[in-house]
N, C-alpha and C positions, 0 to 999 in steps of 0.2 A: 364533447371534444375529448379525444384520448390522448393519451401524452405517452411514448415510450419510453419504459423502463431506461434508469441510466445509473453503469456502475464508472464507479469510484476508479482510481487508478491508483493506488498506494504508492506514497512519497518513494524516492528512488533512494533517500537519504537513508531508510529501513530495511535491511534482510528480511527476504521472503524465499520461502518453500515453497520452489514450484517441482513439480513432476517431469520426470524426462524418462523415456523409457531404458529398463534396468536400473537405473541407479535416478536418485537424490539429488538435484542439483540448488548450491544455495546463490543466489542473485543478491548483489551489493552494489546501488550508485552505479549503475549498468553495465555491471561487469559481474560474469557468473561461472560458478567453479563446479566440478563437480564431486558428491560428498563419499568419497571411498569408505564406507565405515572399516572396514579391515584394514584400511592404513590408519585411520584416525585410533582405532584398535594399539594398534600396535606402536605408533608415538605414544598415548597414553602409558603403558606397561613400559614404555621405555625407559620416559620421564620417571617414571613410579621408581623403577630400578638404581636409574641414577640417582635420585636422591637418595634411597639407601645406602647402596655404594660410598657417595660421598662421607656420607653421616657415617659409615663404618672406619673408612679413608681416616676423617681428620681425628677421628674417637684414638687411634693406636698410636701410640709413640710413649717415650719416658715417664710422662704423666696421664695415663690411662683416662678417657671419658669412654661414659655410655653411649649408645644411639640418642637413646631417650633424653639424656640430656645435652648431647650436640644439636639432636633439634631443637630442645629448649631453648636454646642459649643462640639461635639460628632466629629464635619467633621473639626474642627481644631480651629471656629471662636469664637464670643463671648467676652464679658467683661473678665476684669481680676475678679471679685468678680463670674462672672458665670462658671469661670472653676475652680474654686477655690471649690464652692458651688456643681459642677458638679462630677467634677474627681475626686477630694479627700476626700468632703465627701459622697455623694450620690449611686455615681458607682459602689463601689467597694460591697454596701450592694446586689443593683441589681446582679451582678456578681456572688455572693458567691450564688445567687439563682438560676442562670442560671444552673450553676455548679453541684451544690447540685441536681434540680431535673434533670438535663440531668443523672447525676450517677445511680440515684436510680432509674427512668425508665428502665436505662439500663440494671441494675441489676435483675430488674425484670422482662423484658424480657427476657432474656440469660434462667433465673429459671426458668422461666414456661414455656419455649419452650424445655429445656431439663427434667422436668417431665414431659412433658403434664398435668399439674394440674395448672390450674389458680389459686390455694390458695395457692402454694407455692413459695412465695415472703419473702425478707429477714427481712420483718417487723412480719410474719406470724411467720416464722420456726425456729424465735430467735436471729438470726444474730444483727439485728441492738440490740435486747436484752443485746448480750453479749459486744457491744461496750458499751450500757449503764454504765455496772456494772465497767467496767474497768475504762472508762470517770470519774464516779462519785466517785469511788475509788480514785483518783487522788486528785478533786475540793473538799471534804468532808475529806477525810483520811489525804490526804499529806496536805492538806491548816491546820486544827485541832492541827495538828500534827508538823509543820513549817518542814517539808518533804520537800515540791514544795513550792514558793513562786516566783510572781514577774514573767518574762517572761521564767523561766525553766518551772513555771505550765503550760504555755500560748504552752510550746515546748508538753510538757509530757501528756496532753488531747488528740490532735490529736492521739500520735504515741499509748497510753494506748487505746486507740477508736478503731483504725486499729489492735491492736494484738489481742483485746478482740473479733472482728469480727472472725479472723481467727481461732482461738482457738475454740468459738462457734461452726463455722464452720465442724472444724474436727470432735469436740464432737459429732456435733447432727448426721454426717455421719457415725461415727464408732454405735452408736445406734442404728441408723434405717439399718444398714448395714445383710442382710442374704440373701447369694449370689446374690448380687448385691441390686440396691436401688430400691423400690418397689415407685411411688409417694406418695400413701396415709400412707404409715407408715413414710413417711418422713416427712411427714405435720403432721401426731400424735405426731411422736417425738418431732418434731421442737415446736408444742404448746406448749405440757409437759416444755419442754427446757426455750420455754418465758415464761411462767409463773413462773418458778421456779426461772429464774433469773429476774424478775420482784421485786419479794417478796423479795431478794438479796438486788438488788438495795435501796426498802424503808427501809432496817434494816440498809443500809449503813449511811444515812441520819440521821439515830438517832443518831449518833456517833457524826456525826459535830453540828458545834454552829450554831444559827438561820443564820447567815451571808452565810455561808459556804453552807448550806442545802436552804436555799432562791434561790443561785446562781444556785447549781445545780437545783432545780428544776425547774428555766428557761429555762434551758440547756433540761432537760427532755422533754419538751412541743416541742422543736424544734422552736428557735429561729435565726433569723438572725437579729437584732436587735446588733447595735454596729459593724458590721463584716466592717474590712477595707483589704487594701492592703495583708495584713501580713497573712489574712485569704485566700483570693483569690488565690496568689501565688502556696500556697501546692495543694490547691487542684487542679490547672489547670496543676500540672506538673503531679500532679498524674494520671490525666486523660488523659494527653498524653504517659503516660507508662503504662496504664490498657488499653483505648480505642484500639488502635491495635489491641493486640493479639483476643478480642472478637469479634473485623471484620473480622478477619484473619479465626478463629472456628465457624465464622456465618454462612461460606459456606456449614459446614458439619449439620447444625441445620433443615436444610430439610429431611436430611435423618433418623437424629434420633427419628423424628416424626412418624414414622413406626417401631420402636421398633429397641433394639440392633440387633437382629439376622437378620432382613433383612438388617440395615444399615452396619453390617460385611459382609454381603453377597455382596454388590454394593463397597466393598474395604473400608469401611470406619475402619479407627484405631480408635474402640469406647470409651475405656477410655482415651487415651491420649488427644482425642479432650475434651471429659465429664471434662477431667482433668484443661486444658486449660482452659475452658469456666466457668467454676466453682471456680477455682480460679481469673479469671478476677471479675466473680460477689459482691466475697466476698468482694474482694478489691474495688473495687465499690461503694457499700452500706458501707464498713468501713469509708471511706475518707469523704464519705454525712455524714454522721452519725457522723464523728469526728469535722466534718466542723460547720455544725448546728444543732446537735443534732438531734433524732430523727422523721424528718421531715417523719408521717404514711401516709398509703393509695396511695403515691404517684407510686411507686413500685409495686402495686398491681391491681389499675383504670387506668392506662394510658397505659401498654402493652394491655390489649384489647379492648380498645378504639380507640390507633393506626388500632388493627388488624379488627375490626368496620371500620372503616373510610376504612380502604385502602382495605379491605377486601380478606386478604389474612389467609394463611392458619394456620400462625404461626405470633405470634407480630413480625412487623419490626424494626428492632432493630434503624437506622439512625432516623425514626420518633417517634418511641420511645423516644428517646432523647429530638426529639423536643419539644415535647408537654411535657415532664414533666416538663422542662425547663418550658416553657408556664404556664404552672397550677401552679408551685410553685411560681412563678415572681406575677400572676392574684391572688394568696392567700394572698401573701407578702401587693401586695396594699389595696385588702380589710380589711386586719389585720390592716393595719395602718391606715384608711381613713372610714371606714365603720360604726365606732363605736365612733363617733365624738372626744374629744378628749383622749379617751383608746385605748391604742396601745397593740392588741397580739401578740402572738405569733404563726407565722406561722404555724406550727403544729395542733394549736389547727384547723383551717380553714380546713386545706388537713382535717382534722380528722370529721367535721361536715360534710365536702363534700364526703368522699371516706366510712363513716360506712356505710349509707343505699347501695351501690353500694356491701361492704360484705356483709350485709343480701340479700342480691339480687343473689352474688354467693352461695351463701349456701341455698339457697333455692332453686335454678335450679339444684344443685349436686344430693339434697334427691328427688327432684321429677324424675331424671334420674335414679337413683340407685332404684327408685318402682318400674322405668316403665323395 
């Protein structure tokens, strides 16, 4: 009597290397990705950067560290006066940068991969706008006013930041809305929407004292300047309660790339996902935006730069991350260090670096729409 050979099925609990043709695909608990080594390339060199960056970042100011010993002092060792110097005042500014532009790339990759329109990013379509007018509502109205004073203002900036995002949000979708969202009349609207709450914002400002309208307009420029602990916190919780759900609706962002009717045709639930990923974005760019103020261009240059480099079809959202994290951290030290001793503010940096990169968009848009 013969007995046929019988194989195994490896636990589903274990990653496995299966074969798919061109590329790598890794299978996890039955669900399977596939393994771009050119993107995975290039988040590695990212990461690798950033932590440079940083280590350079918090080493410069009045009492001078090395690289070698800000990582030191990073991996647990160091003087008492360099973790002092390190941890609690220097880190936590890096941090709130890391933070800040991992959100806002993020956010704007999610946007431009669900319109197809590389100009519709939340710095573009009003979003970080409407955190302005709420933010500065707060710093100008309630400070004038003895409203907010003292660490309820410090509470009441962020959370006015993040509802003024979401609000924006619905606004500028219920306007641009005629059976369903068109890209280009979403990015009309969205302008229309920034600039309207732009002009909002500087009538706000007359209302407060030179104090008050001083501060805020720090805040406007996109500053990390002063950000400790207190800052970092909110925003890293918020990014482990918004970052999920937009990994989780990243799967369906391939398919949305071929328009709704085909991506319902291959089973995709189109607006629930639209819905998901839209709302992670908002929240995203609310929290940057609440964190450090309108930190531009970050949200808008670095989703296709990622999708440059890795060269895929749609920005990759994990590299995404990276590098805006990267580019806001590389703005942060030039701001500080570049302009010998005049310290800016980051914003103003992403803003010198990321407008010719929008004239660059907007002039490949009208040369398409000729041709």
């Amino acid at each position: 009597m013969t007995t046929e050979p019988t194989t195994q099925t490896p636990s589903p609990s274990v990653a496995e290397q299966v074969r798919v043709p061109g590329r790598p695909a890794v299978r996890l608990a039955g669900a399977s990705w596939v393994l771009r080594l050119r993107m995975l390339a290039v988040a590695v060199v990212g990461l690798a950067l950033l932590v440079l960056v940083m280590a350079v970042n918090i080493g410069r100011g009045d009492f001078p560290i090395s690289v070698g010993e800000v990582l030191q002092v990073l991996a647990g060792g160091g003087t008492r006066a360099q973790q002092f110097i390190v941890l609690d005042l220097r880190l936590p500014r890096s941090l709130t940068g890391v933070l800040v532009g991992a959100a806002l790339a993020l956010a704007g990759a999610i946007t431009q991969s669900i319109t197809r329109n590389p100009l519709a990013t939340p710095d573009i379509v009003g979003i970080t706008a409407g955190a302005s007018v709420a933010a500065v509502s707060v710093i100008v109205v309630g400070g004038s006013y003895g409203a907010l004073s003292g660490p309820l203002a410090d509470i009441g900036v962020p959370v006015a930041g993040l509802l003024g995002a979401f609000g924006t949000a619905v606004a500028v979708t219920l306007l641009a809305w005629k059976r369903g969202i068109e890209s280009y009349r979403l990015v009309l609207v969205g302008i229309a929407t920034h600039w309207l709450l732009l002009s909002v914002t500087f009538w706000l400002l007359t209302l407060g004292d030179v104090t008050d309208a001083g501060r805020a307009m720090i805040w406007l420029t996109g500053s990390l300047s002063g950000r400790g602990w207190e800052h970092v916190q909110p925003v890293a919780l918020a990014l482990l309660v918004l970052v999920p759900p937009a990994l989780i609706g990243s799967r369906v962002l391939g398919a949305l790339q071929f328009g709704d009717d085909t991506a319902r045709g291959i089973g995709v639930r189109v607006t629930p996902a639209r819905a998901l990923l839209l709302v992670s974005a908002v929240g995203l760019a609310g929290v940057a935006t609440a964190a450090a103020g309108p930190v531009v261009f970050v949200a808008l240059a670095i989703p296709q730069i990622a999708m440059r480099l890795c060269r895929t079809a749609q920005p990759p959202l994990i590299v995404s991350a990276v590098l805006g994290a990267l580019l806001t951290v590389t703005a942060d030290l030039l701001a500080r260090t570049a302009f010998g001793g005049a310290e800016l503010p980051v914003g103003v940096v992403t803003a010198v670096l990321g407008a010719p990169y929008l004239m660059y968009l907007l002039a490949r848009r009208y040369r398409e729409v000729r041709a």
